[in-house]
Backbone as ProteinMPNN parsed JSONL, in Angstrom:
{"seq_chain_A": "XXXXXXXXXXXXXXXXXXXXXXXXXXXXXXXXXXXXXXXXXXXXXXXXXXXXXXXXXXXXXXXXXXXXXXXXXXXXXXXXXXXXXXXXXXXXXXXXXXXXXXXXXXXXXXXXXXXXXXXXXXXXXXXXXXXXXXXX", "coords_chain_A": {"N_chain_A": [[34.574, -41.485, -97.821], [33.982, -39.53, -99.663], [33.845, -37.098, -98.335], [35.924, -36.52, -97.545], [37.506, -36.419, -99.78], [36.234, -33.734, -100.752], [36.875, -32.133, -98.98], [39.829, -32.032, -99.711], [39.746, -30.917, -101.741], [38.632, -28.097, -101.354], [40.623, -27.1, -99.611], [42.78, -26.913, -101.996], [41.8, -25.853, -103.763], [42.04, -23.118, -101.616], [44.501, -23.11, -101.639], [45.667, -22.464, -104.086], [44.415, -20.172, -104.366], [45.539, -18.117, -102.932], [48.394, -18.697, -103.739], [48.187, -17.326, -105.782], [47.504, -14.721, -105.457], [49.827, -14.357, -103.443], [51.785, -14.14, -105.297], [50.515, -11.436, -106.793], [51.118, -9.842, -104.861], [54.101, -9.928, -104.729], [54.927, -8.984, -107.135], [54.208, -6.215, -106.682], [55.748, -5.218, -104.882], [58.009, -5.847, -106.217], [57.809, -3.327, -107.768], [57.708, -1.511, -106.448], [59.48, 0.778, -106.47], [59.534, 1.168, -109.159], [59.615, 3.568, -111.634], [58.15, 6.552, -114.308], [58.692, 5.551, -117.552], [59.215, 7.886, -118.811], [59.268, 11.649, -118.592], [55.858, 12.893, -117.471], [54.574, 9.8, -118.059], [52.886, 7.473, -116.01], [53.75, 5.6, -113.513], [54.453, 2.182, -112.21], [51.409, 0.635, -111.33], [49.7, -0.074, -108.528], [48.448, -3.428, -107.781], [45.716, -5.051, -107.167], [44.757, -8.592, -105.711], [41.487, -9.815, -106.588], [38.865, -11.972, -104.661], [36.38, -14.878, -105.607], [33.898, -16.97, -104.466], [32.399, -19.971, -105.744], [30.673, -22.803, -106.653], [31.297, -25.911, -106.855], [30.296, -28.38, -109.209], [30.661, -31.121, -109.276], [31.271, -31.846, -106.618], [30.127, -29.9, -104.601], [30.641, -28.617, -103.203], [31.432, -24.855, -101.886], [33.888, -23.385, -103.342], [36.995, -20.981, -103.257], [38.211, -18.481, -105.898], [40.412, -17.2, -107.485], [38.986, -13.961, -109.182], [39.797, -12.217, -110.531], [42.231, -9.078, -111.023], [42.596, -6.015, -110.084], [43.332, -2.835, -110.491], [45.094, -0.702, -108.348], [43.354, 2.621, -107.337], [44.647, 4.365, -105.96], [45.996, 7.342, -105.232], [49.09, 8.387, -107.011], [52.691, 8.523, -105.721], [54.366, 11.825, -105.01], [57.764, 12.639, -105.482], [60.34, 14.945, -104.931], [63.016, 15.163, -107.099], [65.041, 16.607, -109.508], [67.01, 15.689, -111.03], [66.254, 13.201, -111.984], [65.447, 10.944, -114.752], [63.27, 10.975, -115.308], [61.683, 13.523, -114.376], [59.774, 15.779, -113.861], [58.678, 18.657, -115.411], [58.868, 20.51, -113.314], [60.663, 19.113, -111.409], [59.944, 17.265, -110.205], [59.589, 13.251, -109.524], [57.074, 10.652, -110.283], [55.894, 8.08, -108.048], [55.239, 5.025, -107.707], [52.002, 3.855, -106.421], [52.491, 2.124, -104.293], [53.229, 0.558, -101.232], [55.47, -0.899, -99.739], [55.155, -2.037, -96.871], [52.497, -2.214, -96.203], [52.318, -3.927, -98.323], [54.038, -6.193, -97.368], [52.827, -7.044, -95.465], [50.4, -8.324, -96.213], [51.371, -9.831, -97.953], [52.48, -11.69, -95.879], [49.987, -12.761, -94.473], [48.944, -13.771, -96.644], [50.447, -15.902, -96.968], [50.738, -17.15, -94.225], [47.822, -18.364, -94.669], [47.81, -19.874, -96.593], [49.156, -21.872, -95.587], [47.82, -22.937, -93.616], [45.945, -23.702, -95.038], [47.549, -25.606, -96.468], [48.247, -27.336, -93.989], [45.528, -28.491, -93.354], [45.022, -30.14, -95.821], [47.403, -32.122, -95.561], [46.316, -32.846, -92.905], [43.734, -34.252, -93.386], [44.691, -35.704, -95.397], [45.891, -37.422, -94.09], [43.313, -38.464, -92.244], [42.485, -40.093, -94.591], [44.333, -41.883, -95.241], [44.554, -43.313, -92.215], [41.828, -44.062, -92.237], [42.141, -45.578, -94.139], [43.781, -47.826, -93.264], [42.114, -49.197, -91.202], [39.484, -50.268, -92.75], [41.418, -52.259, -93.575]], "CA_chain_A": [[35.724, -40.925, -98.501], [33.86, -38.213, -100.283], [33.466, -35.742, -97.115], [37.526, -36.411, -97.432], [38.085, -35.481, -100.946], [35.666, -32.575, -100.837], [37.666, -31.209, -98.203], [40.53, -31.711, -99.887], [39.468, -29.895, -102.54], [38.163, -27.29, -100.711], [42.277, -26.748, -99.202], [43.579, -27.114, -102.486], [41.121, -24.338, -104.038], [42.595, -21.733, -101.263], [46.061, -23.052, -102.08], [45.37, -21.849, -105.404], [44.055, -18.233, -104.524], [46.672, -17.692, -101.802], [49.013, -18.645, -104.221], [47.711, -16.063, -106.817], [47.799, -13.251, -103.938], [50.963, -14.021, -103.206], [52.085, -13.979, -107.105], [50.056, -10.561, -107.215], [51.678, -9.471, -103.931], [55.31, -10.344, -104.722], [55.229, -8.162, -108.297], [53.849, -5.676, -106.158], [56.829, -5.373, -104.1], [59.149, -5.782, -107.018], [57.864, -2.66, -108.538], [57.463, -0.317, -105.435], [60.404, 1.932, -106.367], [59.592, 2.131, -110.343], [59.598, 4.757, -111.89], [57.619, 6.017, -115.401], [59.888, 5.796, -118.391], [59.15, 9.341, -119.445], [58.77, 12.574, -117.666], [54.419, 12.543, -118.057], [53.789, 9.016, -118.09], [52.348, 6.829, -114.697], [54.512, 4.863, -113.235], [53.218, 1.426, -111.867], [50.02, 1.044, -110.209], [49.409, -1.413, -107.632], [47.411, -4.228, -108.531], [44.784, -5.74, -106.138], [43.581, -9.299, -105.85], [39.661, -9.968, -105.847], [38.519, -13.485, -105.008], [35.053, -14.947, -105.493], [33.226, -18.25, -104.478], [31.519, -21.119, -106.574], [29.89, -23.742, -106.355], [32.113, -26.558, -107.679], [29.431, -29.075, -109.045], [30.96, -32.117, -108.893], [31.269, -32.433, -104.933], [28.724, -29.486, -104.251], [31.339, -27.509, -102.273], [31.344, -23.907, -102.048], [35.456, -22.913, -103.493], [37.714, -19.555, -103.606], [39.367, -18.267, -106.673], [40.837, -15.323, -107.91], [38.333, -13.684, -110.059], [40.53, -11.183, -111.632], [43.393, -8.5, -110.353], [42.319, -4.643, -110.46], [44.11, -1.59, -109.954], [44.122, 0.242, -106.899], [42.937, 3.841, -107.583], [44.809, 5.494, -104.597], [47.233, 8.596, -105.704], [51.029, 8.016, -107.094], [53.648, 9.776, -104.561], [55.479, 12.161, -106.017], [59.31, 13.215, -105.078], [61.529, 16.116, -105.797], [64.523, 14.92, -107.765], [65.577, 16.936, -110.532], [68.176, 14.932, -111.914], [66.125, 11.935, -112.724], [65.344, 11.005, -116.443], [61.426, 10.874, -115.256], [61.219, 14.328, -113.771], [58.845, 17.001, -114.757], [59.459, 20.65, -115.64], [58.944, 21.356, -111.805], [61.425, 18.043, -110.74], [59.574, 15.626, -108.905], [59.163, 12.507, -109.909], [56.033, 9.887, -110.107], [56.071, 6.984, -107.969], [53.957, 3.786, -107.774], [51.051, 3.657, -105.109], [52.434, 0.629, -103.48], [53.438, 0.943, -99.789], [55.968, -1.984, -98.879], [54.815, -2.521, -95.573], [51.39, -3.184, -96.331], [52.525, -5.105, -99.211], [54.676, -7.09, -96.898], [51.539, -7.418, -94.244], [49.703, -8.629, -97.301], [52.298, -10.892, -98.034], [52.125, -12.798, -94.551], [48.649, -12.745, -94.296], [48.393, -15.133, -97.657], [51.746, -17.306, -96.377], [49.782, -18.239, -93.577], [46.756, -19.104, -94.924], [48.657, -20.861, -97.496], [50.127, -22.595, -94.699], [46.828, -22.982, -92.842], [45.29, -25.016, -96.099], [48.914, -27.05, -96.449], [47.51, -28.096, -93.211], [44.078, -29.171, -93.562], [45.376, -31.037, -96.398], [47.867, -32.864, -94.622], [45.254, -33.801, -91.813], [42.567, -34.91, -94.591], [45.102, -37.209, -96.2], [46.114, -38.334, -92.777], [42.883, -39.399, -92.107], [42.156, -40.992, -95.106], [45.525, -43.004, -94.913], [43.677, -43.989, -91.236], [40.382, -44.947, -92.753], [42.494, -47.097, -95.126], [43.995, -48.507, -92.431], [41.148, -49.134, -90.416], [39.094, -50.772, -93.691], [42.445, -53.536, -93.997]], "C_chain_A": [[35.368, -39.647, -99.259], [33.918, -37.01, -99.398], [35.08, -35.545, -97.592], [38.067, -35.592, -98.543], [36.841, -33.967, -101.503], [36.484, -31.843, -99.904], [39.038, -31.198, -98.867], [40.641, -30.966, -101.352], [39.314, -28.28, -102.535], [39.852, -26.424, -100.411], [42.633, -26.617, -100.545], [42.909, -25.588, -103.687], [41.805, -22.755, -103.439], [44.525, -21.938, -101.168], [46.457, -22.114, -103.417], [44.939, -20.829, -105.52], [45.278, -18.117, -103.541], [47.863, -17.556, -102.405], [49.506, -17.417, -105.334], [48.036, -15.123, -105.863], [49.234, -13.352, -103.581], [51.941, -13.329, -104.211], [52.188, -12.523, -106.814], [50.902, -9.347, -106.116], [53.52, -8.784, -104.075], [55.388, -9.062, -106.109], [55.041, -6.87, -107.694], [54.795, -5.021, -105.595], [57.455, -4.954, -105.134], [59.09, -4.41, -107.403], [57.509, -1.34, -107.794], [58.406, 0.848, -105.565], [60.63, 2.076, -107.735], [59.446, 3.213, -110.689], [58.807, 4.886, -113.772], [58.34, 5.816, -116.091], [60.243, 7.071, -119.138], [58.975, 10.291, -118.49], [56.21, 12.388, -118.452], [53.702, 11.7, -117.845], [53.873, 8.356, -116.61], [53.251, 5.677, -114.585], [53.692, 3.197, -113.018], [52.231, 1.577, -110.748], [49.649, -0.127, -109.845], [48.25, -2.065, -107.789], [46.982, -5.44, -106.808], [44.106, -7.242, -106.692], [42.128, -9.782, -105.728], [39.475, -11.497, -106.522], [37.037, -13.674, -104.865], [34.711, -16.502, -105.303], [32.801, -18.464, -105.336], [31.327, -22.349, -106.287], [30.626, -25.13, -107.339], [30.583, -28.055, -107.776], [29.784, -30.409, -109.084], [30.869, -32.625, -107.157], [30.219, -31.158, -104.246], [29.234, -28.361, -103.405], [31.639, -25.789, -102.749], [33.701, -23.478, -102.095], [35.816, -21.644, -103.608], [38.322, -19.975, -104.8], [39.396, -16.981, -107.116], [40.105, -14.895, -109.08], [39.2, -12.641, -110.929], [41.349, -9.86, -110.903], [42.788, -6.692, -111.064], [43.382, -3.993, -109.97], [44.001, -1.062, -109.333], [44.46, 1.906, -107.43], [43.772, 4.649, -107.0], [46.086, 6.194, -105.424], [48.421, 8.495, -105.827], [51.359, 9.061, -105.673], [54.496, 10.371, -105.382], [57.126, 12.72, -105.444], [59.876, 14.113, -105.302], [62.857, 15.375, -105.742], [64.612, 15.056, -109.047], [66.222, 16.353, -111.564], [67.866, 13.444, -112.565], [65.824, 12.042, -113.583], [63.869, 11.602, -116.512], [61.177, 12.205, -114.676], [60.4, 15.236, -114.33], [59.544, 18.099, -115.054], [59.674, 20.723, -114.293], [60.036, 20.447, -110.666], [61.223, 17.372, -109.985], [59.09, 14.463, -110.068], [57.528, 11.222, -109.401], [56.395, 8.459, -109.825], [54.665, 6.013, -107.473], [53.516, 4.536, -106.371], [51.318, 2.468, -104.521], [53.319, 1.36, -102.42], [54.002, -0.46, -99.32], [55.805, -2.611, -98.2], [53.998, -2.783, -95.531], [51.627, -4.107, -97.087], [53.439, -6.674, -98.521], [54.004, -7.87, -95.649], [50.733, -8.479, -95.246], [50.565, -9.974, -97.594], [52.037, -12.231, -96.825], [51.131, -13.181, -94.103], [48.274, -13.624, -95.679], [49.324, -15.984, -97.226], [50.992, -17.771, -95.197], [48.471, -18.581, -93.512], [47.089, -19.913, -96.274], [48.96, -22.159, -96.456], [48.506, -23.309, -93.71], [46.471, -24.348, -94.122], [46.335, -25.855, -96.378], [48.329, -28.203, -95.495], [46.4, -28.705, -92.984], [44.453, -30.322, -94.548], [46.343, -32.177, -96.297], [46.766, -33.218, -93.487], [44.387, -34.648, -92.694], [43.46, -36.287, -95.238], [45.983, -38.142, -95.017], [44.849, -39.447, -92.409], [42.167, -40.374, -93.096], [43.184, -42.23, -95.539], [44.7, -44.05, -93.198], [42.643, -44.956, -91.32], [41.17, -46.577, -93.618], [42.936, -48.011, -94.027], [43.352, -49.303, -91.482], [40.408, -50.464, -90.786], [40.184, -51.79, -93.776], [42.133, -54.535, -93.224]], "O_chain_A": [[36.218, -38.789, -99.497], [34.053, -35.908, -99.929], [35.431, -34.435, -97.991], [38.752, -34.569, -98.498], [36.859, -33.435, -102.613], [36.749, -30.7, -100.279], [39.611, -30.15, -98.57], [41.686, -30.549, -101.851], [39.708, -27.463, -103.367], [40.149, -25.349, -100.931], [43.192, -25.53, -100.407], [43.545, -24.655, -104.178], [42.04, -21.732, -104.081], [45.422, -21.187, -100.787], [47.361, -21.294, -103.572], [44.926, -20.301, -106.632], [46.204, -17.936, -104.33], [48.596, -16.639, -102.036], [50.575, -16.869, -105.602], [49.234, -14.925, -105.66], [49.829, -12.286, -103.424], [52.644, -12.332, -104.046], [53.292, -12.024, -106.594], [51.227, -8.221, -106.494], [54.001, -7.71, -103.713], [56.106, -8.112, -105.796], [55.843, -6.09, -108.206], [54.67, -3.831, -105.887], [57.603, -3.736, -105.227], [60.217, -3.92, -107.485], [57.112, -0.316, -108.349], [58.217, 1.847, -104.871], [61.562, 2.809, -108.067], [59.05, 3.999, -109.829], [58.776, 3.895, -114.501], [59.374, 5.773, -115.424], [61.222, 7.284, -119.853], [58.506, 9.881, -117.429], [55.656, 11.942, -119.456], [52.53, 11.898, -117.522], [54.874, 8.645, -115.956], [53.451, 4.894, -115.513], [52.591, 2.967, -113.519], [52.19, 2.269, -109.73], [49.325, -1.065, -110.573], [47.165, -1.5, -107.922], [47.571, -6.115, -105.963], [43.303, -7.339, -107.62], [41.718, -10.131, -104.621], [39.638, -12.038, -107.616], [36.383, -12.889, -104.178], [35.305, -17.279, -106.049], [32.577, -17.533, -106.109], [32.088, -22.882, -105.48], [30.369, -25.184, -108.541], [30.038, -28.554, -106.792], [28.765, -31.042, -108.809], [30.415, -33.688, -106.733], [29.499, -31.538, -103.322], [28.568, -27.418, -102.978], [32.036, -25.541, -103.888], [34.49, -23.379, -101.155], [34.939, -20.947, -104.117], [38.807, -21.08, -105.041], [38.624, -16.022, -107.101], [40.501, -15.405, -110.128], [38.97, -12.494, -112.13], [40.769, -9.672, -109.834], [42.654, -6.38, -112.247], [44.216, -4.442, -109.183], [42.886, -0.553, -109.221], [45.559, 2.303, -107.819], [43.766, 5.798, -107.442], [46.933, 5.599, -106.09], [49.07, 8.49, -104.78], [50.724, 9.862, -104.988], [55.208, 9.844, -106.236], [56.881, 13.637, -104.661], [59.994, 14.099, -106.527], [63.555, 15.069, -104.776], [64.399, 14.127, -109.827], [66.01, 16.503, -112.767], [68.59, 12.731, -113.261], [65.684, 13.226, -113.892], [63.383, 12.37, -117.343], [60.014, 12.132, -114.278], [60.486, 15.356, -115.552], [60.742, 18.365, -114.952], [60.825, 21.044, -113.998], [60.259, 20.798, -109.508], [61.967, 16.851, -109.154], [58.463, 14.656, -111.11], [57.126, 11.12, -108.242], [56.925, 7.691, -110.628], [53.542, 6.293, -107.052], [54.099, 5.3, -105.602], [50.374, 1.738, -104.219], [53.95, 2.402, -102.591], [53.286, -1.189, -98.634], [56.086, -3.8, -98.355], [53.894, -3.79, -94.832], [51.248, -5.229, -96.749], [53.464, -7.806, -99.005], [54.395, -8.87, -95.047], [50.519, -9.584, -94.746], [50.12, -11.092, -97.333], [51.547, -13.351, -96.976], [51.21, -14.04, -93.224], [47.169, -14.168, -95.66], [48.851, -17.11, -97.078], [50.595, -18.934, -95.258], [47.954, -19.037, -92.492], [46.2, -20.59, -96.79], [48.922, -23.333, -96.822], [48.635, -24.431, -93.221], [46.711, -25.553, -94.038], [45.994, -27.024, -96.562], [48.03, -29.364, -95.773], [46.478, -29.659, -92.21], [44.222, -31.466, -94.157], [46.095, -33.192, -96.948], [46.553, -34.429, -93.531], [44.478, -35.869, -92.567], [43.07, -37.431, -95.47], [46.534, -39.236, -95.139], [44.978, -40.666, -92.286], [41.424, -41.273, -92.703], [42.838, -43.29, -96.06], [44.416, -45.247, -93.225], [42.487, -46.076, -90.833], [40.947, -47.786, -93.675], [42.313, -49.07, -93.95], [44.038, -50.144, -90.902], [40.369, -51.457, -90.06], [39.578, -52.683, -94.367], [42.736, -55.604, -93.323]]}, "name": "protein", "num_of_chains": 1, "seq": "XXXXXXXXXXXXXXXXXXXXXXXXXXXXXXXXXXXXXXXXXXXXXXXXXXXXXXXXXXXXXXXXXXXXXXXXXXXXXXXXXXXXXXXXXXXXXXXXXXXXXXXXXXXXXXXXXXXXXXXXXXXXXXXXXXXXXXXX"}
């Protein structure tokens, strides 16, 4: 039974970063067409998840988790539109570095490995419903 609940540990670990990534993903999205609140100041800046292994010492298994969410460096876009509140002297405005479409690649790429560890964890407690069965 321990191989069982190490594995389902193991699934329930990248439920728990996948989940985070999605989180980090989803705000990501929300905020792709902010804007700053001033002419001057930076609008938002797309935020990256970084995950790291450990060594969970109870069962000995090597787990994911989200070590902490950085900022991605890469260059605002800027626009010409005069008439917004946020524009400069010269009338373009500053928009986030997030890119929808990766963010929405990004997106599906943690939903199914979300979906991938749902599954492992469903098989794992399949077969330890089996074993019990087995053991009666």
């Amino acid at each position: 039974m321990s191989d069982i609940n190490t594995a389902m540990e193991i699934a329930a670990a990248g439920l728990r970063a996948q989940s985070a990534r999605i989180r980090v993903t989803a705000e990501n999205i929300a905020n792709a067409n902010s804007t700053a609140d001033a002419p001057g100041l930076d609008p938002y800046r797309r935020q990256v998840p970084v995950f790291s292994s450990y060594l969970d010492q109870d069962s000995g298994a090597n787990l994911v988790r989200l070590s902490r969410v950085t900022l991605d460096p890469s260059a605002f876009t800027l626009r010409f539109d005069p008439s917004h509140p946020s524009a400069d002297e010269s009338g373009y405005i500053t928009l986030p570095n997030v890119n929808p479409l990766v963010e929405m690649m990004d997106l599906r790429e943690a939903q199914r490995s979300y979906e991938a560890n749902l599954g492992a964890m469903d098989t794992m407690r399949s077969m330890a419903a089996s074993t019990l069965r087995i053991l009666e």
